[in-house]
C-alpha positions in Angstrom: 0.0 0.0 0.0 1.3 3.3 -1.1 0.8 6.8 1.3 2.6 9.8 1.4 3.8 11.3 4.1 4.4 15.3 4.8 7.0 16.2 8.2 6.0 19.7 9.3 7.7 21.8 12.1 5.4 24.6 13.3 8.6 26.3 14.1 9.8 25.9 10.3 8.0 28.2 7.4 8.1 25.2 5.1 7.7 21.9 4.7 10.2 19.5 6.4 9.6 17.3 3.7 7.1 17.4 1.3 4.6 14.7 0.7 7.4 12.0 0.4 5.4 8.4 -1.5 5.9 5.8 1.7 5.0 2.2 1.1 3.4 0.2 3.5 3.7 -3.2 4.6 0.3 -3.7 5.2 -2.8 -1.3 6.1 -2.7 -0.3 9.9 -5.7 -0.3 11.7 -5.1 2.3 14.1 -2.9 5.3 14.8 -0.8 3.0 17.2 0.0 0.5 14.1 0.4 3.2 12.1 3.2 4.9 13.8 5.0 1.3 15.0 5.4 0.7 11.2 6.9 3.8 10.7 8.9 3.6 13.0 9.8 0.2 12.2 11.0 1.0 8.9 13.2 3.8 10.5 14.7 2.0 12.6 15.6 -0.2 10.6 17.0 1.7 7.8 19.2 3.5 10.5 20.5 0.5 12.1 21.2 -0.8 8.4 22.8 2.3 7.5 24.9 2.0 10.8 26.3 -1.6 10.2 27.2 -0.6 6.5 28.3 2.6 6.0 29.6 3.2 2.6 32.2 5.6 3.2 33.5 6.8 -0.3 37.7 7.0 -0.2 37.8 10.8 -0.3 34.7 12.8 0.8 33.8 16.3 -0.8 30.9 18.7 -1.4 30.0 19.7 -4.4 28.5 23.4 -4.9 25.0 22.0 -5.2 25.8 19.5 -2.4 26.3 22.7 0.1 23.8 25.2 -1.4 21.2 22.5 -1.0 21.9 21.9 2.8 22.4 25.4 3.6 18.9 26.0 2.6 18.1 23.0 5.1 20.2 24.6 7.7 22.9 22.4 8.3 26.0 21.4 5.9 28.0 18.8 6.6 28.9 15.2 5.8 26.4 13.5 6.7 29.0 10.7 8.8 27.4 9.0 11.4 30.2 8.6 13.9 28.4 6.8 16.6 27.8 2.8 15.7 25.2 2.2 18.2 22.1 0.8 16.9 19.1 2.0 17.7 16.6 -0.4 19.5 13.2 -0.9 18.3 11.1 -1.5 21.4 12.3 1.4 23.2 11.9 3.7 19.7 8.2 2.4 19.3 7.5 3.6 22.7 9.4 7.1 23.1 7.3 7.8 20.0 3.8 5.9 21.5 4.6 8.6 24.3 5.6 11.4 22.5 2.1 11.5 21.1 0.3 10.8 24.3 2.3 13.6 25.2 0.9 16.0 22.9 4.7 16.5 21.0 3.2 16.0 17.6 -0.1 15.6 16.0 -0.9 13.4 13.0 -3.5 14.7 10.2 -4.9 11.9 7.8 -6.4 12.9 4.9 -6.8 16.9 6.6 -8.3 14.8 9.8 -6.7 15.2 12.5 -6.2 11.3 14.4 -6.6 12.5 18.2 -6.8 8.7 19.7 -4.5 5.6 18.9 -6.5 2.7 19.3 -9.6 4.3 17.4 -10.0 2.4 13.9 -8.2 4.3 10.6 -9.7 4.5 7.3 -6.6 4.5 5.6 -6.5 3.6 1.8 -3.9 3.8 -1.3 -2.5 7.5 -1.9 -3.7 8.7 1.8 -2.0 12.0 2.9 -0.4 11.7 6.2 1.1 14.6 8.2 3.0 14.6 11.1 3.4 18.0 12.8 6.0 18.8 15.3 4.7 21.0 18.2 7.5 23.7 19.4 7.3 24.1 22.9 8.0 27.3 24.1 9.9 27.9 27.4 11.4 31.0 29.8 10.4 32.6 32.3 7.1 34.0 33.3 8.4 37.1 35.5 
């Protein structure tokens, strides 16, 4: 089953991404199996990109290469220099908890999906969004 998916910041003026195609191994049910698969696949493809890093002889940065992440914010190699995998339990619950928390919200289909066991009605090209919440912090006086 193809989605796509859509990462927005409230922080950021645009898009994190932008309605990225995401295929799914099979149709989730609820929220909850929604975001274990995604996180799943994440996880995965960190862990996999950990244990084989394909580290070219001579690294460079091409003009593009930079001007492209500078307009993400960030330029730089892209090395990961820590080889700790990530572990899947404790990912699928940090991110369980982050939405129980209220630290994103996810929009299907313009929807918003407020609870995680309540049934989804999600078919081929759905829209998901996941928004980031910024939370603001100082001092009151």
């Amino acid at each position: 089953m193809n989605i796509y998916i859509s990462l927005k910041s409230l922080a950021k003026r645009k898009n994190f991404i932008t309605k990225q195609p995401y295929k799914m191994q099979k149709k989730p049910n609820t929220l909850r199996e929604l975001i274990t698969q995604v996180v799943t696949e994440n996880v995965e493809t960190f862990n996999n990109k950990a244990s084989n890093p394909e580290t070219p002889l001579i690294n460079f940065l091409s003009n593009s290469d930079i001007e492209q992440q500078a307009q993400a914010g960030k330029v730089g190699f892209q090395i990961l220099y820590n080889d700790k995998k990530a572990d899947l339990t404790r990912a699928i619950e940090t991110a369980i908890q982050a939405f129980e928390d209220g630290l994103y919200r996810v929009f299907i289909n313009d929807e918003e999906a407020e609870q995680l066991d309540t049934p989804l009605d999600i078919t081929e090209d759905t829209e998901v969004v996941f928004i980031r919440l910024t939370m603001l912090t100082g001092r009151m006086w």
